[in-house]
C-alpha positions as CSV (number, residue, x, y, z in Angstrom):
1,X,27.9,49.5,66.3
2,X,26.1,46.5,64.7
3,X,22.3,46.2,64.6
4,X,20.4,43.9,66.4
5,X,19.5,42.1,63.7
6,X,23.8,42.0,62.5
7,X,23.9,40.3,66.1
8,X,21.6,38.1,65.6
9,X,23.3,37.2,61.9
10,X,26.5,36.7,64.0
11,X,25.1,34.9,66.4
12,X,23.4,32.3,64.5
13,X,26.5,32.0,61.7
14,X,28.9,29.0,62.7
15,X,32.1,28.1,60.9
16,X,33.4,30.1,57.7
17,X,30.4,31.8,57.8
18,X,31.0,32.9,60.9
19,X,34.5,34.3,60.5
20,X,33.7,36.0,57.5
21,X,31.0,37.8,59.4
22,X,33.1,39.1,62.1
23,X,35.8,40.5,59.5
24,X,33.2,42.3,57.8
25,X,31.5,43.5,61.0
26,X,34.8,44.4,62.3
27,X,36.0,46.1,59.1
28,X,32.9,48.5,59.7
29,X,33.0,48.8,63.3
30,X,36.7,50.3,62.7
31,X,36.0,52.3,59.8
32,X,33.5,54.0,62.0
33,X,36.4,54.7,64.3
34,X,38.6,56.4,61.8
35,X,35.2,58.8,60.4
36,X,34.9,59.6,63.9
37,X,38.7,60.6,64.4
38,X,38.4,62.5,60.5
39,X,35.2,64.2,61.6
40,X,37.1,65.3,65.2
41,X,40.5,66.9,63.1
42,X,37.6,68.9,60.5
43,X,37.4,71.0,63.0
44,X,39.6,74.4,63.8
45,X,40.6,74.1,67.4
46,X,39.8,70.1,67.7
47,X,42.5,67.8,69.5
48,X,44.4,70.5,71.0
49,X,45.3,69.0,73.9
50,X,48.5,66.8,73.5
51,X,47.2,63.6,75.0
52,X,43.7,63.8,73.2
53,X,45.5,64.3,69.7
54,X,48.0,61.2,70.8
55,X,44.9,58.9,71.5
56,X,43.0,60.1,67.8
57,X,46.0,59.8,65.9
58,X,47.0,56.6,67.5
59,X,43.5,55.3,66.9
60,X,43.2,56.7,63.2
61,X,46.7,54.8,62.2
62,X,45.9,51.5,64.5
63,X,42.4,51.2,63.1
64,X,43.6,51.5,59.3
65,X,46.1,49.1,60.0
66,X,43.5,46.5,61.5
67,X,41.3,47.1,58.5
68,X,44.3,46.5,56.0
69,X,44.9,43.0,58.1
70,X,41.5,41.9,58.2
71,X,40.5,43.2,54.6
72,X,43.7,40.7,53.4
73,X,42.3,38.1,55.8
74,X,39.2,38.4,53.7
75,X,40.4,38.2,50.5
76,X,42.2,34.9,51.4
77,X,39.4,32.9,52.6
């Protein structure tokens, strides 16, 4: 989750600025999703059920893969 004053950054950035922003806020919104899904399989007994270990593991893998695309986007500009 950004900060309110990272909202306020975004919100006042136009142009290049702008996108290069998002990327980077992005970047860390997702990497905050993949801790969340590591933190959730460190534990004995976590994810059991079928569908809940689907959804992690399909947001661990998704969310590296949007990083990866937005990380390249970023060292293009």
């Amino acid at each position: 989750m950004l900060s309110m004053e990272q909202l306020a950054e975004l919100r006042d950035a136009q142009g290049p600025l702008f996108d290069e922003l998002f990327l980077e806020y992005m970047i860390q919104h997702h990497t905050g999703a993949v801790v969340m899904v590591e933190e959730l399989f460190s534990y004995d007994g976590a994810a059991q059920g079928v569908s809940t270990y689907k959804l992690a593991s399909d947001i661990q893998v998704d969310q590296r893969t949007e990083i990866a695309r937005m990380q390249q986007m970023l060292n293009e500009r």
